[in-house]
Each structure stands twice: as structure tokens, then as C-alpha cells.
C-alpha positions as CSV (number, residue, x, y, z in Angstrom):
1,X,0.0,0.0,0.0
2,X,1.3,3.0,-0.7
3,X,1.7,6.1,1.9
4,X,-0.9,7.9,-0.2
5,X,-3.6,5.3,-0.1
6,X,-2.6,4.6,3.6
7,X,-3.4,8.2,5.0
8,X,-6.3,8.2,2.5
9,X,-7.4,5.2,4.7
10,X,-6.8,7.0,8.4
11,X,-9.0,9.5,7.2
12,X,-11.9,7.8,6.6
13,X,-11.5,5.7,9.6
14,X,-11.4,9.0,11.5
15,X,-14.2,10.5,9.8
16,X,-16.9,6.7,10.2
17,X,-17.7,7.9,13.9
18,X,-19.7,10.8,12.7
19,X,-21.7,8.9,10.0
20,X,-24.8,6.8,10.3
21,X,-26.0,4.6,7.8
22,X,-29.2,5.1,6.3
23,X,-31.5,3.5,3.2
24,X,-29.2,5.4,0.6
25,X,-25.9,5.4,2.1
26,X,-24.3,7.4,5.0
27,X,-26.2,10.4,6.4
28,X,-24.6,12.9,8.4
29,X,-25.9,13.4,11.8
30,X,-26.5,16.8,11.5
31,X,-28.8,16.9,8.6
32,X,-30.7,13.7,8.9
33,X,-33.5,13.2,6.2
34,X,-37.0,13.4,7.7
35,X,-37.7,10.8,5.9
36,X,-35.1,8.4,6.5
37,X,-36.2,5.0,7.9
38,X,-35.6,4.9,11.8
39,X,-35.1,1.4,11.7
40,X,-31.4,1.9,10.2
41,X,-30.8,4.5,13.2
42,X,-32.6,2.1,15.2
43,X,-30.0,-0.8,14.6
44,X,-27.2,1.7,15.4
45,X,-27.8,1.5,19.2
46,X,-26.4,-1.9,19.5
47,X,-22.9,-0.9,17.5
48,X,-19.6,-0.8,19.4
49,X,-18.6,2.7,18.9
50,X,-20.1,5.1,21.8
51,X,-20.2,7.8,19.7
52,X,-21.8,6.1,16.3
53,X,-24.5,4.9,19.1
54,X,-24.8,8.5,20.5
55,X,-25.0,9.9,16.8
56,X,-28.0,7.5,16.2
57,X,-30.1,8.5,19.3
58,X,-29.6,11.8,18.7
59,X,-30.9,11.4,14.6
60,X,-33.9,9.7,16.2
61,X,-34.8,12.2,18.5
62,X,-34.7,14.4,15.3
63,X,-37.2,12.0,13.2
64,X,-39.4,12.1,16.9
65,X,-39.5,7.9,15.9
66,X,-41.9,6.9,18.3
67,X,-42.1,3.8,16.7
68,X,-38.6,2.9,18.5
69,X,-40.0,4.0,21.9
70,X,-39.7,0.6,23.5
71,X,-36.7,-0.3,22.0
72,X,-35.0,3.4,22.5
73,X,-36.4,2.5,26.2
74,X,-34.6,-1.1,26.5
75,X,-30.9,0.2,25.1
76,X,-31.3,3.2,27.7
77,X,-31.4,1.0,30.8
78,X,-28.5,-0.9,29.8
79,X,-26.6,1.5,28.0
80,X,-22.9,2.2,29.9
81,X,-22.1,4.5,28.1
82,X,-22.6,8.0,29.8
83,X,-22.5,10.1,26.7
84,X,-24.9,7.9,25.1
85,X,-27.2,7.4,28.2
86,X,-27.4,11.3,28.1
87,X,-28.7,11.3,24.2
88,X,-31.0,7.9,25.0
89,X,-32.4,10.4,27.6
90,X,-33.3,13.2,25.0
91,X,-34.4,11.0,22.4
92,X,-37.0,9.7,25.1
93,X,-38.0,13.5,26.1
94,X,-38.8,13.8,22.4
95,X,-40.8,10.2,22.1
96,X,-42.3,12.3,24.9
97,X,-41.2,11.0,27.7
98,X,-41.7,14.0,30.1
99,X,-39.4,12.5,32.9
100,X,-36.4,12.6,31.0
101,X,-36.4,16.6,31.4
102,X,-35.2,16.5,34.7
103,X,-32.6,13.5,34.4
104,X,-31.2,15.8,31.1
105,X,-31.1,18.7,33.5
106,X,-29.7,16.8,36.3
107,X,-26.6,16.3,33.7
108,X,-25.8,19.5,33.8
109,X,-24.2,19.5,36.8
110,X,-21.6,16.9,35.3
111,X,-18.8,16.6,32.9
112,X,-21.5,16.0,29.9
113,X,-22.8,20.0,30.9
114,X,-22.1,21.2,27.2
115,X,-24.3,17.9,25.6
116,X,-27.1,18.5,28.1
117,X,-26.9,22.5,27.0
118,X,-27.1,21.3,24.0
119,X,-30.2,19.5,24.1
120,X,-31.8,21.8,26.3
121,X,-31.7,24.9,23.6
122,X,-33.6,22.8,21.5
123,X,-36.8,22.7,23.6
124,X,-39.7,24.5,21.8
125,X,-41.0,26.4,25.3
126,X,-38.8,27.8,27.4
127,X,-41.4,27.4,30.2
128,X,-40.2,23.9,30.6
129,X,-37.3,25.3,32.2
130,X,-38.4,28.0,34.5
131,X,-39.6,25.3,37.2
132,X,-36.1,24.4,37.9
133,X,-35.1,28.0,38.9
134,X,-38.0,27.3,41.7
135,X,-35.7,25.0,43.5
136,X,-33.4,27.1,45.5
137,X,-30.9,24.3,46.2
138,X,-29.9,23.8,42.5
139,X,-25.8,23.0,42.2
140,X,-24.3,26.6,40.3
141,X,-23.8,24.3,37.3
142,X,-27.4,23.4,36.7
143,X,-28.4,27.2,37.3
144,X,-25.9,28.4,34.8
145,X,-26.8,25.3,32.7
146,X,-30.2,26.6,32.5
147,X,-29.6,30.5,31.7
148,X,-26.8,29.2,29.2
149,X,-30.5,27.1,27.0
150,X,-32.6,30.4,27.9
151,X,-30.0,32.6,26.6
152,X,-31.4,31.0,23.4
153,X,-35.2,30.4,24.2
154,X,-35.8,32.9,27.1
155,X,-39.0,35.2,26.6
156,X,-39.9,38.3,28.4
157,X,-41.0,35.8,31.4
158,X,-37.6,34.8,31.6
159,X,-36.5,37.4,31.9
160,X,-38.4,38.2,35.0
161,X,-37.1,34.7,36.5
162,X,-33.4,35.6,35.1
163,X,-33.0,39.5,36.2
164,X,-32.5,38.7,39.8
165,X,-30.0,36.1,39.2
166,X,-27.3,38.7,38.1
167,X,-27.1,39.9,41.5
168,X,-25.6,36.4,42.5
169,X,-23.0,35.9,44.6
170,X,-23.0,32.4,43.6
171,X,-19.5,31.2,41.4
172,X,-20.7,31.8,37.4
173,X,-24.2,32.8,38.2
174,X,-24.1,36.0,37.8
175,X,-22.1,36.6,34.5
176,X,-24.4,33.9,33.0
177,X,-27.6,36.0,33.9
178,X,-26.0,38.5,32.6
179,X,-25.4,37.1,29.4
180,X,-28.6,35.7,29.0
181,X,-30.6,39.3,29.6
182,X,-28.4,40.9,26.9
183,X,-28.9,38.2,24.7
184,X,-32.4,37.3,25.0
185,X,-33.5,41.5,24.9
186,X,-31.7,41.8,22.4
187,X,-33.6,39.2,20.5
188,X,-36.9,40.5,21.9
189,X,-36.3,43.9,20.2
190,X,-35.4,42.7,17.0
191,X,-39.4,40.8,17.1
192,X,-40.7,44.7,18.1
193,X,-42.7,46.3,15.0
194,X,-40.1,48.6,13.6
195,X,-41.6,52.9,14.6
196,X,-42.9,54.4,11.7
197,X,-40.7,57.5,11.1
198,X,-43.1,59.3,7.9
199,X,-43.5,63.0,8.9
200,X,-46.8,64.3,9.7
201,X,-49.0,65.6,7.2
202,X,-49.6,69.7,7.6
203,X,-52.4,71.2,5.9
204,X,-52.2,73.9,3.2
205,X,-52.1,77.7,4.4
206,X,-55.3,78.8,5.4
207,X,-56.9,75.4,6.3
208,X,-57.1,74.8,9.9
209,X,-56.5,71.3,11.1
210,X,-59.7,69.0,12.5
């Protein structure tokens, strides 16, 4: 072989981890078909790479394949794997699985924070986040998990949950409130109706105004 075809060859080993097989060849994980079959993500679950197993929970969670529930359900309790565990959990949330919220949330406070931030940002309400802020003994991990996904989703009732945060004394909170009000009014503005500048209109001379 030569040393042209043999780094040829690395590559594409380096580069299987991130692809999952689907009915017409490999799919990248972050622009999976919505109408790809879930079975072939489905049978990705029980392959030896974490991370192929990770990629293929997280593409079903995309698809919503409720049809894999049970069998999403049976590799989650005896997946090792905490990475994979984590994305068994969100695929479950999105079968719609309302318990796995607070095990995903739980993970914040943990070395997988960024993965469970990352699932969190993609909720479609940020309301589903502002019970956690009602239970003062959260670890300062999970709090600035949770501004960290509302700096994303956060609405003007967020804000009303996030504003007192920046007073914090706690380590991180505050600069993540912080961030999160800046970044979430700045989004609200840019939904306000833009002001109508046109001048108003003056009558001709000699015409008094109604």
C-alpha cells in the first residue's frame, strides 16, 4: 500500500464515527433526512462505537421515531455509556417522555454540561425550564446550565425569573444572567414592529387642522 492510499485510509476511519447509515448510504448526523427509515438509526444502538450509538439517538430524537420507543427505552437502561445514556435520555423526552427533562437537567451539573446544554436549547418552550429555577438548592452548574439554554429560548417571562440572578454571589451565576438578559433582549427587540418614522402631514395655508 502506498503512503498515499494509507493516510487516504486513516482519514476515513477518522471520519466513520460521525456517520450513520441510512437506506441510501451514509447520512450525516446533523442533517438527517426526515424521511429516512428509523429502523437503520434504530440498529445503530447496538454498535460498538459510543459515539456512532450517541450519533444514532440523537438522529432519532430528530425524526421524533416513536415507533422505536420501546426499543429506545430497553438500550437506555443498559446503556454504559454516559454520553450515550445522556442522548438515550433526549431521544426519550422527544418520544415524549416528560421525565427525562429533569434526568437531562440533572446532567448539567456533570462533565457531559455542554451535551445537556445542548439538548436543552432545543426545547420549543422555554417554560419547561423555569420550574427548575423554583428549587433554591440547584448545584451553580445546573443554574448556569439553564440561563446558558434560555439565553437562546428565554421570553420576556424569563426574563423576569433571570434579572434577579445577576445579583448572585454564587460562582458563574451572575455573569451567566448577565449574558442571557443581553442576549435574550436583544432578541426580543429585533421581534418589536419597527416605529414608523413618515412625517406628519400639515395642511395647506389657510386650512385649519380637524
Amino acid at each position: 500500500m502506498t503512503k498515499r492510499h494509507s493516510v487516504i485510509c486513516s482519514l476515513l476511519l477518522l471520519w466513520m464515527p460521525i456517520l450513520v447509515f441510512g437506506q441510501s448510504g451514509t447520512v450525516p448526523l446533523d442533517g438527517v433526512d426526515a424521511r429516512a427509515d428509523s429502523s437503520e438509526f434504530a440498529r445503530q444502538l447496538g454498535h460498538a462505537d459510543p459515539l456512532v450509538r450517541q450519533g444514532a439517538a440523537e438522529a432519532l430524537a430528530r425524526l421524533v421515531a416513536v415507533e422505536q420507543l420501546k426499543l429506545v427505552q430497553g438500550y437506555q437502561l443498559q446503556e454504559k455509556n454516559k454520553n450515550v445514556r445522556l442522548a438515550l435520555d433526549w431521544t426519550l423526552y422527544r418520544m415524549g417522555k416528560q421525565e427525562a427533562l429533569f434526568r437531562i437537567v440533572r446532567e448539567l451539573d456533570s462533565s457531559r454540561h455542554e451535551q445537556s446544554v445542548g439538548y436543552l436549547r432545543q426545547l420549543d418552550d422555554p417554560a419547561l425550564l423555569h420550574s427548575f429555577f423554583k428549587e433554591g438548592d440547584n448545584p451553580a452548574r445546573i443554574t448556569v446550565g439553564l440561563l446558558e439554554a434560555l439565553a437562546q429560548l428565554g421570553n420576556q417571562e424569563s426574563l423576569e425569573l433571570i434579572k434577579p440572578l445577576r445579583d448572585s454571589f454564587v460562582a458563574g451565576v451572575a455573569e451567566a444572567a448577565e449574558v442571557a438578559t443581553d442576549k435574550i433582549e436583544s432578541r426580543l427587540a429585533e421581534k418589536e414592529p419597527p416605529v414608523s418614522n413618515r412625517p406628519r402631514s400639515v395642511g395647506k395655508p389657510g386650512q385649519t387642522s380637524p
